[in-house]
C-alpha positions in Angstrom: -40.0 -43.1 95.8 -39.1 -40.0 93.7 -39.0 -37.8 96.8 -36.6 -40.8 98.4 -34.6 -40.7 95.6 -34.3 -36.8 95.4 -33.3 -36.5 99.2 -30.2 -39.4 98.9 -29.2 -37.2 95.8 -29.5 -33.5 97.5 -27.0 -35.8 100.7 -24.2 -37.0 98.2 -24.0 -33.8 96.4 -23.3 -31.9 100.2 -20.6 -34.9 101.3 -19.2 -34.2 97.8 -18.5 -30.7 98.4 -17.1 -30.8 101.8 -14.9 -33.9 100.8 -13.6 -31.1 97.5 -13.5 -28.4 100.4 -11.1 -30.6 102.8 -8.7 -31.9 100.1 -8.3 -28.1 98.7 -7.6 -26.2 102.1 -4.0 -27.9 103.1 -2.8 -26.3 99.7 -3.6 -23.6 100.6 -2.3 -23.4 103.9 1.2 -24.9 103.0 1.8 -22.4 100.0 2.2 -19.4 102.9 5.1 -20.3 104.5 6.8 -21.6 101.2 6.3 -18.0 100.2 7.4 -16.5 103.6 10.4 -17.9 103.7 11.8 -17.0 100.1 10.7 -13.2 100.1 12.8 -13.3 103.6 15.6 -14.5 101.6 15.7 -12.7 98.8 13.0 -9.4 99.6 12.2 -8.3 96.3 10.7 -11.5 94.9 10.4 -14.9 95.2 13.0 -17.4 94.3 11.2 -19.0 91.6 10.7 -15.7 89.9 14.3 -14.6 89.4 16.2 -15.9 87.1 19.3 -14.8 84.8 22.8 -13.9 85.9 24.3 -10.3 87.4 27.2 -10.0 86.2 29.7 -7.7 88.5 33.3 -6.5 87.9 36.0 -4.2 89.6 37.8 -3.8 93.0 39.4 -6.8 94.0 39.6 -5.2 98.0 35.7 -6.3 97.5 36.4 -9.8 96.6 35.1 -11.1 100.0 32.7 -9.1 100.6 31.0 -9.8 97.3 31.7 -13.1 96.9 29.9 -13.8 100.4 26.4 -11.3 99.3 26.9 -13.3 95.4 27.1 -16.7 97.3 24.1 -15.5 99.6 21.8 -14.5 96.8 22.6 -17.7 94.6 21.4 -20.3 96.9 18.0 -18.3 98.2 17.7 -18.1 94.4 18.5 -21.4 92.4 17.7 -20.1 89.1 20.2 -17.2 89.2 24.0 -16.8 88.2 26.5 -14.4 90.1 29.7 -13.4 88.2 32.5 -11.2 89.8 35.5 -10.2 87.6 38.2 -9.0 89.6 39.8 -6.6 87.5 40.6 -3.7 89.7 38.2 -0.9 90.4 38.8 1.4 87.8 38.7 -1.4 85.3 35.6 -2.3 86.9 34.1 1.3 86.6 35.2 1.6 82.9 33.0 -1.9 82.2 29.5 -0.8 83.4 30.4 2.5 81.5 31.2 0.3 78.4 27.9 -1.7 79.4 30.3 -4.9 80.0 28.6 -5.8 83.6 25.4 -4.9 85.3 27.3 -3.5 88.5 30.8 -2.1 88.9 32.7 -2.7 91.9 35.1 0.4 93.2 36.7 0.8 96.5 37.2 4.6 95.9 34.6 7.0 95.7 34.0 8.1 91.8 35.5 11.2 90.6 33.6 14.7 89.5 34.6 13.3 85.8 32.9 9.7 86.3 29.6 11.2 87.9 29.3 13.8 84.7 29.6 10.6 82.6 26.3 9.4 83.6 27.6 7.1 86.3 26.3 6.8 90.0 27.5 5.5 92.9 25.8 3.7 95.7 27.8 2.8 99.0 27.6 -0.4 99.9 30.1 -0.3 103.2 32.9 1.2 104.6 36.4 -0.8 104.7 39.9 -0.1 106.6 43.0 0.4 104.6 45.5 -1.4 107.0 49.4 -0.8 106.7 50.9 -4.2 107.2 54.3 -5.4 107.7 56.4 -8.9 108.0 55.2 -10.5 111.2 59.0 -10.2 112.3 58.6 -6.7 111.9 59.0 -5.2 115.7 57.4 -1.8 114.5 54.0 -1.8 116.0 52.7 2.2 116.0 52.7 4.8 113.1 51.3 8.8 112.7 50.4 9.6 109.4 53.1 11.6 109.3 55.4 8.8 109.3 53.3 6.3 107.3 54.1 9.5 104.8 57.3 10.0 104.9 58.7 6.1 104.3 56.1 6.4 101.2 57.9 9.3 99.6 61.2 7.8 100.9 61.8 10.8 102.8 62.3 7.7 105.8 64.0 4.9 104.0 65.3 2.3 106.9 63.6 0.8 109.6 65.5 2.3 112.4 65.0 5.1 111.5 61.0 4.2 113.3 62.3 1.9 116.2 63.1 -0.9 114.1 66.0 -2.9 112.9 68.7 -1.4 110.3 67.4 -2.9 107.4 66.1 -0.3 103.8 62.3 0.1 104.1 60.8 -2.5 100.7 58.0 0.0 99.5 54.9 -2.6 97.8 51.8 -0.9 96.9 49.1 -1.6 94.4 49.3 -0.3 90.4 47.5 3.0 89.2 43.4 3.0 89.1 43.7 0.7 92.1 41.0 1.7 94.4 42.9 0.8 97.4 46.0 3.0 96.1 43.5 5.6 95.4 42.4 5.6 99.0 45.2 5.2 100.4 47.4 7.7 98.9 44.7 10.5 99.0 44.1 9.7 103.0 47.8 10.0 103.5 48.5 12.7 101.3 51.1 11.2 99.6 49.0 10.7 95.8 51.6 10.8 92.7 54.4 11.2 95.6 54.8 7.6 96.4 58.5 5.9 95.6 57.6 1.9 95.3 59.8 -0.8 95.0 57.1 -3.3 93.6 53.5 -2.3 92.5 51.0 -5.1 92.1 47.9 -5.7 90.8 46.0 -7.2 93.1 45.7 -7.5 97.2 46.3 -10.7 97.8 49.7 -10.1 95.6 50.8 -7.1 98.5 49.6 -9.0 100.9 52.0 -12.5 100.0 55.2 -10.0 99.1 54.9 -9.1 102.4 54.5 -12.1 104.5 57.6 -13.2 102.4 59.8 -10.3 102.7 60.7 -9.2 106.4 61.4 -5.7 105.0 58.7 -4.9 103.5 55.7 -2.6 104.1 52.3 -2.9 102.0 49.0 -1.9 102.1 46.1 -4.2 101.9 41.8 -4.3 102.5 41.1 -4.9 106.0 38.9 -7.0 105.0 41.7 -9.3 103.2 44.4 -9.1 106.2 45.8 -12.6 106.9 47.6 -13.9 110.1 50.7 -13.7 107.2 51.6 -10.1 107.8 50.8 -7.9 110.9 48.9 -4.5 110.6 50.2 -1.7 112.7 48.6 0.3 114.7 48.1 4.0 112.9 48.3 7.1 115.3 47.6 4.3 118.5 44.5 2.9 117.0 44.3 -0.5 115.7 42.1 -1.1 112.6 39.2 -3.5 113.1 35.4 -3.0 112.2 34.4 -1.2 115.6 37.0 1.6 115.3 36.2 2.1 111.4 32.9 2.5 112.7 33.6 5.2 115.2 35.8 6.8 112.4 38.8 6.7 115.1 40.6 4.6 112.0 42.0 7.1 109.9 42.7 5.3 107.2 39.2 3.8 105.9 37.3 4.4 102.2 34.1 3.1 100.6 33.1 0.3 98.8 31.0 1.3 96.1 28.9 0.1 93.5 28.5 1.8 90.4 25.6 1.8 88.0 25.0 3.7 84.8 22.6 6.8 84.8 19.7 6.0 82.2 20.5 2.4 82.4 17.8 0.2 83.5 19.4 -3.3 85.5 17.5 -6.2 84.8 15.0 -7.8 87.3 17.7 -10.0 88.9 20.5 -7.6 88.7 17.9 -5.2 90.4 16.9 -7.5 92.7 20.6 -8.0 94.2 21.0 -4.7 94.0 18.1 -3.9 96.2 19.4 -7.0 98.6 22.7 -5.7 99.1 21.7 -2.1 100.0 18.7 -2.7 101.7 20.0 -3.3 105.0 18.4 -7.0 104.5 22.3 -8.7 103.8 24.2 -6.7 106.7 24.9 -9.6 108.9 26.4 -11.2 105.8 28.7 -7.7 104.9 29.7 -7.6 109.0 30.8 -11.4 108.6 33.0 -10.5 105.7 35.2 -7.7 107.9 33.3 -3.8 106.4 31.2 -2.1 108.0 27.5 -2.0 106.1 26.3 1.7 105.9 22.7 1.0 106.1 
């Protein structure tokens, strides 16, 4: 009867570990792909790992471009907050100097006096500086040249370019502006420049020109909108492919800065590493620049 007994108890004990066995190995096989997916999303950990907010500031010529990789990041990482400050790129590198944000935006390459500082830039992509005017504007080609001259109002009316006779309205964008910066160095026209109105942010140049049919701005690529027209500079018109090819001559980078010595946090590394890792490209393509990676 013992032996009986012993036998029936050896049985249970092998049904009881195959029924722990079966209920354990669906765990186990769902946790994979849970996994999977969020290291596609967000490569350098998972998105229940990150949390904390990066905290960005500058060029406002980046506001798309950024706003799309900060949107991006966010949702494959709930627990994370992404700030952008649009203050203008040198405003932006003075605040990771200062330690005020985790990443600077600029849309000029730093100076030899910013890199001795301790600061280091990464580029993220390449953007075109387009010229725009009023769409009523019949001017549709300029060289260089020309694009120099109206700027230092050695050119001052529009007939002067096979236009109507009407006084050029010069609108560019204030001092430490990375687009100025890029614009007026490309041009060869830096500290040369005789502006009727100088604004403070893109989207301001872009709006006094779609309202002023004399007027001629400069303006992101990136932020063009059907309310001005970009002209064609030296026959090429500006678009992603012919930034690409460098047959665009009027194109800079967007850059972000860190602070030599400076460690970022885990998150603020994290979309760093996301952003230049060649993982958010179809994301910077969508938003009009050219990724470098």
């Amino acid at each position: 009867m013992k032996k009986i007994i012993s036998i029936a108890l050896a049985a249970m004990l092998v049904f009881a570990m195959a029924g722990c066995s079966k209920s354990e190995a669906p765990t186990a096989t769902t946790a994979v792909p849970a996994q999977t997916e969020a290291q596609t999303q967000a490569p350098e950990a998972t998105a229940a790992a990150l949390t904390g907010t990066v905290a960005t500031d500058g060029s406002t010529s980046m506001e798309k471009v950024i706003g799309a990789l900060g949107e991006a990041f966010m949702e494959a990482n709930p627990g994370v907050n992404f700030t952008y400050n649009p203050t203008g790129s040198g405003s932006g590198i003075t605040a990771v100097s200062e330690g005020r944000c985790d990443i600077g935006l600029s849309s000029r390459s730093l100076k030899d006096d910013e890199k001795a500082s301790g600061l280091i830039e990464t580029v993220l992509a390449y953007d075109g500086i387009a010229v725009i005017v009023n769409p009523a504007n019949g001017v549709e080609d300029l060289d260089l040249e020309t694009i120099a001259k109206i700027y230092t109002g050695e050119i001052t009316n529009w007939s002067e370019v096979g236009g109507s006779d009407a006084e050029i309205v010069l609108v560019g964008r204030e001092a430490g502006s990375g687009t100025r910066s890029g614009f007026e160095e490309i041009v060869d026209v830096k500290d040369k420049c005789q502006y009727r109105q100088e604004l403070t942010s893109t989207g301001d140049v872009i709006t006094a020109v779609s309202q002023n049919p004399d007027a001629i701005g400069y303006a992101s690529l990136a932020s063009v909108k059907d309310t001005v027209k970009a002209v064609k500079v030296a026959g090429v018109a500006p678009s992603e492919e012919t930034v690409k090819d460098g047959t665009y001559l009027i194109q800079r980078p967007f850059v972000l800065v860190t602070k030599e010595g400076v460690t970022l946090s885990p998150v603020a590394q994290a979309f760093f590493d996301y952003a230049t890792g060649g993982a958010a490209n179809d994301i910077i393509t969508a938003a009009g620049v050219v990724p470098v990676n």
